[in-house]
C-alpha positions in Angstrom: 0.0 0.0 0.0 1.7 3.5 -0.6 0.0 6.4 0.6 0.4 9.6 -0.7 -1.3 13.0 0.0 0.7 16.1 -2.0 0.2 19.3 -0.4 -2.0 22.0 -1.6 -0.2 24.4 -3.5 -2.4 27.3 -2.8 -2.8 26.9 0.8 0.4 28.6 2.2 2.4 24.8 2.2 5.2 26.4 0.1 5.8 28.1 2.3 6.3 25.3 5.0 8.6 23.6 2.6 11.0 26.4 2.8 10.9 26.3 6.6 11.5 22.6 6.3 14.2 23.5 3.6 15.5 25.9 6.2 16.3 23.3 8.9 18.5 21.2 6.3 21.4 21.9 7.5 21.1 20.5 11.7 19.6 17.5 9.8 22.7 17.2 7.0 24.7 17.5 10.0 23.5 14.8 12.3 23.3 12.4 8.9 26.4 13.3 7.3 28.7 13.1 10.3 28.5 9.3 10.5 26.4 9.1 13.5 26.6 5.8 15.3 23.6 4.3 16.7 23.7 1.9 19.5 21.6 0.6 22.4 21.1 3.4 24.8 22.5 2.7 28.2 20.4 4.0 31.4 19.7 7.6 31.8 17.5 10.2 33.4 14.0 9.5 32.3 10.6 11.0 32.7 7.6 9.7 34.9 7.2 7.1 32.4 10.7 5.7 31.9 11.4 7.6 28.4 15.0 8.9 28.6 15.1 13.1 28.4 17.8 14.3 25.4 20.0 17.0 27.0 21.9 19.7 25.1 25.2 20.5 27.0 27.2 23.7 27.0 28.5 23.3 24.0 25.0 22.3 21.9 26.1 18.7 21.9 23.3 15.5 22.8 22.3 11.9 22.1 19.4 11.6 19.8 16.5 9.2 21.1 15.3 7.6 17.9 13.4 4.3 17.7 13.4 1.8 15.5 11.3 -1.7 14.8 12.5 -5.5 15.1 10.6 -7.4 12.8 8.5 -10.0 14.1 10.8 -13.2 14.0 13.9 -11.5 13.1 14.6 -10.3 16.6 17.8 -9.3 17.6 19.1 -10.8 20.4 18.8 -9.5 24.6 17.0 -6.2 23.2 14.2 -4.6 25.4 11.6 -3.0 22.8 7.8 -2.9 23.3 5.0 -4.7 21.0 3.4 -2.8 18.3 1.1 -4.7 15.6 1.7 -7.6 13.4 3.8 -8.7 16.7 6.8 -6.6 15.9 8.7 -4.5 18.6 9.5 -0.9 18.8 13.4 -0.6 20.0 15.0 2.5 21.5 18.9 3.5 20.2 20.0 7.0 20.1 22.7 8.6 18.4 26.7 9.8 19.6 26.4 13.3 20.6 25.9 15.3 17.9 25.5 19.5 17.8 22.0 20.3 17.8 19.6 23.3 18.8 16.3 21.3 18.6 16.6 17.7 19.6 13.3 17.0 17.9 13.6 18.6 15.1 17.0 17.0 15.0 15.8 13.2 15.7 13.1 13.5 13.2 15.3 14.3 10.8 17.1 11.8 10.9 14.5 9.1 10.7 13.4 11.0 7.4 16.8 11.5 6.1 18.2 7.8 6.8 19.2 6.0 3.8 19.2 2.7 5.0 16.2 0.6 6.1 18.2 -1.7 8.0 20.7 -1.4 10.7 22.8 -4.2 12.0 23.1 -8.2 11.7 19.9 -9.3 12.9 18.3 -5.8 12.2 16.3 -2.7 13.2 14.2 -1.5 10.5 13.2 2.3 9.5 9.8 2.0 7.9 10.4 5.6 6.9 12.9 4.8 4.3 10.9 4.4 1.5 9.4 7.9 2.4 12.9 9.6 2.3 12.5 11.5 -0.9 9.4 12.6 -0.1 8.3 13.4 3.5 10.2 16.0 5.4 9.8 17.9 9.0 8.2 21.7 9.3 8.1 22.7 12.6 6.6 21.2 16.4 5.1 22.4 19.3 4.5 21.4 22.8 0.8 21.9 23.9 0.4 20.1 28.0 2.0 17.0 27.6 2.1 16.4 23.9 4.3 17.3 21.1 2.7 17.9 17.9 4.7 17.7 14.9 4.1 19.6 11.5 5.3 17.1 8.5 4.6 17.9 4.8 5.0 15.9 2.0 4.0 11.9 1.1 4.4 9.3 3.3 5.0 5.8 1.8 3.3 2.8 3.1 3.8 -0.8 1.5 1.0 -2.3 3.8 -1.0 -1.9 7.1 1.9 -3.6 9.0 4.3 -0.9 7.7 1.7 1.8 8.3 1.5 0.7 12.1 5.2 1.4 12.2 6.2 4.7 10.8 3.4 5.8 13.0 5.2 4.1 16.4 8.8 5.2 15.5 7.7 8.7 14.5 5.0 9.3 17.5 7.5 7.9 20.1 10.7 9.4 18.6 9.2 12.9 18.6 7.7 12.5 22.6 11.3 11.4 23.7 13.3 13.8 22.0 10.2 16.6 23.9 10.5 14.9 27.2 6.8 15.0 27.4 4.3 11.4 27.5 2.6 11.6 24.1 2.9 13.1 20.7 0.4 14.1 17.5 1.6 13.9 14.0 0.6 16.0 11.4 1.4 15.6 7.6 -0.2 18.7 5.6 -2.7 19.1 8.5 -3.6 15.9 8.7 -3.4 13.4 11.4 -0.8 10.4 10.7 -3.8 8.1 11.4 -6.1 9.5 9.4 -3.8 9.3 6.4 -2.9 5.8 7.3 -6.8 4.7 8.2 -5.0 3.2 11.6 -6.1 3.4 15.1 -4.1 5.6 18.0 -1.3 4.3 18.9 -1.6 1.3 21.9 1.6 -0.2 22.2 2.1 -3.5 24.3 3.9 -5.1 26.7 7.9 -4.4 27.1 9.3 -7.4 26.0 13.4 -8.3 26.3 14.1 -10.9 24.1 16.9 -13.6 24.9 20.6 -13.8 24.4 21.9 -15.4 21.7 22.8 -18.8 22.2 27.0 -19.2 22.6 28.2 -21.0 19.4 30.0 -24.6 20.2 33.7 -24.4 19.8 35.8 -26.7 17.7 36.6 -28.8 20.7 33.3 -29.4 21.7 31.9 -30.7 17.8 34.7 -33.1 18.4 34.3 -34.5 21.7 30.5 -34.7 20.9 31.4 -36.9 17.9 33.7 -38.8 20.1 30.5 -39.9 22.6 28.5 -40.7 19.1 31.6 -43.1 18.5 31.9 -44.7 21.6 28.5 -45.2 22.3 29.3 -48.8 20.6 31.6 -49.7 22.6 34.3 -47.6 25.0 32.5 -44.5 26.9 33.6 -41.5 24.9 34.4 -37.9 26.8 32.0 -34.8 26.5 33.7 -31.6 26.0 31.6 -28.7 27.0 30.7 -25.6 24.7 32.3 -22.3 25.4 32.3 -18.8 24.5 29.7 -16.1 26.0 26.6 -14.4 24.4 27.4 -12.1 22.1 27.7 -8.6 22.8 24.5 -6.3 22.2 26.3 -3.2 22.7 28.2 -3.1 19.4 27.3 -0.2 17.3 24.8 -0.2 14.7 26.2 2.3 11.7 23.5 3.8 9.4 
């Protein structure tokens, strides 16, 4: 499914594309400098766990951004939280990069990532395919939601898809504001409306298990030995070895 909704040329959205055009640069800058994206390690967080972005002295902080594991491609000992068709919404954030506007900054580069995929299993951008095409205006905090200004098309290959560029971009935007809850806006639109999906309900946090250590060379030999010997002579059983493998590696977009 690819949905598509061009803005209206005589309603003033020109004008929203040059202030989108105008914030190119912060977003060139946290795509182009390489950014590394890894598993967030714990850090201050809000009333309801989501880790607050700060901006140091010198206009430096870690991007929240959140990404999808697809349903059976799970990457190993990662803590993410359901969203539909059983897939689970996964929290990274970038190396410090120089920013005035986290948000503005962190949607950007969901919208200006070139690569669907990151790392060996993968995390997934559903906004890929709308790269070309969708790109940030402005945001606003009203109470305890952010609403964000988008203009453009968004691209959805199917409902499944739909139900994540909706979860990466509502919870992405809410971190990066510090506050609970977010609203999306392409053109004036709400993202569910443009979608035909529901609000957003995600599900339980789920951490899923460590991979399984690989059997070294001496154990594949000492369990051929008991296969051997089970004819005759008791053979000896080596035990595997090695340790889970490290989650913290970083993922590079």
């Amino acid at each position: 499914m690819t949905v598509r909704r061009r803005p209206d040329r005589s309603s003033g959205r020109p004008d929203a594309r040059r202030a989108a055009a105008g914030v190119g640069a912060a977003l060139a800058a946290v795509v182009l400098a390489g950014c590394t994206i890894f598993p967030s390690p714990d850090e201050s967080t809000d009333q309801d766990g989501n880790p607050l972005p700060t901006v140091d002295a010198e206009g430096f902080a870690e991007l929240p951004l959140y990404f999808v594991a697809l349903n059976g491609e799970y990457p190993p000992n990662t803590t993410g939280r359901e969203v539909a068709c059983q897939d689970l919404l996964v929290r990274t954030t970038t190396v410090p990069v120089k920013t005035e506007d986290p948000v503005a900054s962190a949607i950007g580069f969901l919208l200006s990532d070139e690569q669907y995929s990151h790392g060996d299993p993968a995390v997934t951008n559903s906004l890929d395919p709308s790269e070309d095409d969708l790109r940030y205006v402005s945001h606003r905090v009203e109470g305890d939601t952010v609403v964000v200004e988008l203009t453009g098309d968004v691209v959805s290959r199917s409902q499944c898809e739909s139900f994540r560029i909706r979860a990466q971009l509502h919870q992405t935007a809410a971190t990066a504001a510090g506050v609970p809850n977010a609203e999306i806006l392409v053109d004036g639109v709400r993202l569910e409306d443009l979608l035909a999906i529901p609000d957003l309900e995600l599900g339980e946090e789920i951490t899923t298990p460590p991979r399984q250590p690989e059997p070294t060379e001496g154990a594949a030999e000492g369990s051929q030995g008991v296969t051997e010997g089970s004819e005759g002579s008791q053979g000896s059983v080596t035990e595997p070895a090695g340790s889970s493998a490290d989650t913290s590696q970083p993922l590079s977009p």
